[in-house]
C-alpha positions in Angstrom: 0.0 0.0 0.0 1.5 3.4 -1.1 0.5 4.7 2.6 3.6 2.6 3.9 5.8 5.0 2.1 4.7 8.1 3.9 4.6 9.3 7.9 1.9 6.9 10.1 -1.2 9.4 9.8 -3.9 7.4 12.2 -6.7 9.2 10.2 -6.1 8.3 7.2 -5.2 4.3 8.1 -8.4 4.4 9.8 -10.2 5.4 7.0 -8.6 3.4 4.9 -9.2 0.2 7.1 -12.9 0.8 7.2 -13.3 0.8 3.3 -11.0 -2.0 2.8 -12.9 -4.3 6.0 -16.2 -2.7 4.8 -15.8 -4.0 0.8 -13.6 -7.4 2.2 -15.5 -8.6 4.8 -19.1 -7.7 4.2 -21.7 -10.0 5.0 -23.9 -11.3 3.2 -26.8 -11.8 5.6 -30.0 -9.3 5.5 -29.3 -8.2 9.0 -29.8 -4.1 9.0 -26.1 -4.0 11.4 -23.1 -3.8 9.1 -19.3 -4.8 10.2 -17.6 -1.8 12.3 -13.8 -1.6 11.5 -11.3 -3.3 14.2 -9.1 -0.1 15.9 -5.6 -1.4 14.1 -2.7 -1.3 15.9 0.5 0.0 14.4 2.0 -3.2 12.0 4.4 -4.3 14.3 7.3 -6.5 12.5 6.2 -10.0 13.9 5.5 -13.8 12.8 3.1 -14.8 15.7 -0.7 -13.4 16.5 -1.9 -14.8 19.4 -5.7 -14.6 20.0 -7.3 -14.5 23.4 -10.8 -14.0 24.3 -10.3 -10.3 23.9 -9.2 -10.5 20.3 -6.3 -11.5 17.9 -3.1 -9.4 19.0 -1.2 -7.8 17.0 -3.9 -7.2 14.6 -1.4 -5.8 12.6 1.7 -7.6 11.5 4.4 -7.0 8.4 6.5 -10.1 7.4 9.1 -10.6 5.3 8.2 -12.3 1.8 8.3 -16.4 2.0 7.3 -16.0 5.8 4.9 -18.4 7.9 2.4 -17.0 10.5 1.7 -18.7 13.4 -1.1 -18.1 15.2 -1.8 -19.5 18.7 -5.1 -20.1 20.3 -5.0 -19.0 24.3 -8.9 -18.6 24.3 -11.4 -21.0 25.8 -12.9 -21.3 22.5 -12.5 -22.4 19.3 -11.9 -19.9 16.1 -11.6 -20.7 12.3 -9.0 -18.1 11.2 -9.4 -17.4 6.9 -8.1 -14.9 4.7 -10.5 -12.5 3.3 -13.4 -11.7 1.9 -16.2 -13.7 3.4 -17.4 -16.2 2.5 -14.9 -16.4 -0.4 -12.0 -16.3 1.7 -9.8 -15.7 -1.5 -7.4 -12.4 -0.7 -4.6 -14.8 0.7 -5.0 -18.5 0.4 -2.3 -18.9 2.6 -4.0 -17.6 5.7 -6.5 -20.6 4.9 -4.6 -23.3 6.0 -4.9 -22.2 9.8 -8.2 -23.0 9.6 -9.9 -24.6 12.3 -8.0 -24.2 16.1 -9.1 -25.5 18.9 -8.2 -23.9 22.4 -4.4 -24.2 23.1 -3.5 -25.2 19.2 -1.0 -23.1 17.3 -1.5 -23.5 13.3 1.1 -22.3 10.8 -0.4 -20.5 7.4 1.3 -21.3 4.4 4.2 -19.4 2.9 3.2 -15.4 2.3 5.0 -15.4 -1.1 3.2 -12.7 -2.8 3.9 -9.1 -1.7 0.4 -7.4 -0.7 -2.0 -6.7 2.6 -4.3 -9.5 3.6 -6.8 -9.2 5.7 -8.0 -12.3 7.5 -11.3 -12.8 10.3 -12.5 -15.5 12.3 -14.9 -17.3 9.6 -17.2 -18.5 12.3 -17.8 -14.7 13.8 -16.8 -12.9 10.7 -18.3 -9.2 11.6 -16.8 -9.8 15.2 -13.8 -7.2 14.7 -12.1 -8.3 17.9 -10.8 -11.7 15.2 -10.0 -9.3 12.3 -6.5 -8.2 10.7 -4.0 -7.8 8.5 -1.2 -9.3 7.6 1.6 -6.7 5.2 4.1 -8.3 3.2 7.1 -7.3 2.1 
């Protein structure tokens, strides 16, 4: 995203994030509520995202090209983490094959190889932004 070239400007990311979760991650249901926008953190330079009952954290990430995610499950619950859009889930195929994680399992996505920004949610609560992110990479 050209953004990444220029100063952090919170406004504008924010903005930003809502149209890209708003068009990505839209539901499909008749339900009159539309998908709020999770508050991203600052892309922190990471290969783990860690979700809890209060959310996935960072929500945010940047890799290096050819990198593998891990995510680790420390909720109670389950969660099925998927690249965007849903139901689609076809921005970043690699994300998919987390997948289903059970409390206490760590998953590994594929390799990242393509440069770009993926969002990914939790397919199971899709509009929940508390299991939204983004994964930047480089």
């Amino acid at each position: 995203m050209s953004s990444m070239h220029s100063p952090w400007n919170p406004r504008r990311a924010a903005v930003v994030s809502a149209v890209l979760l708003a068009s990505a991650c839209g539901s499909k249901s008749s339900s009159s509520t539309s998908p709020t926008s999770p508050t991203l953190t600052t892309a922190v330079a990471t290969t783990t995202i860690t979700i809890t009952s209060a959310g996935v954290s960072p929500n945010n990430i940047e890799v290096a090209l050819g990198a593998r995610v891990l995510f680790i499950n420390n909720d109670t619950r389950s969660h099925t983490m998927t690249s965007d859009p849903h139901p689609e889930h076809t921005d970043c195929p690699p994300i998919n094959s987390v997948g289903f994680l059970q409390a206490g399992q760590q998953v590994t996505t594929a390799n990242l190889n393509t440069a770009r920004t993926c969002g990914y949610h939790d397919h199971d609560d899709p509009s929940n932004t508390r299991w939204q992110g983004r994964i930047t990479i480089k």
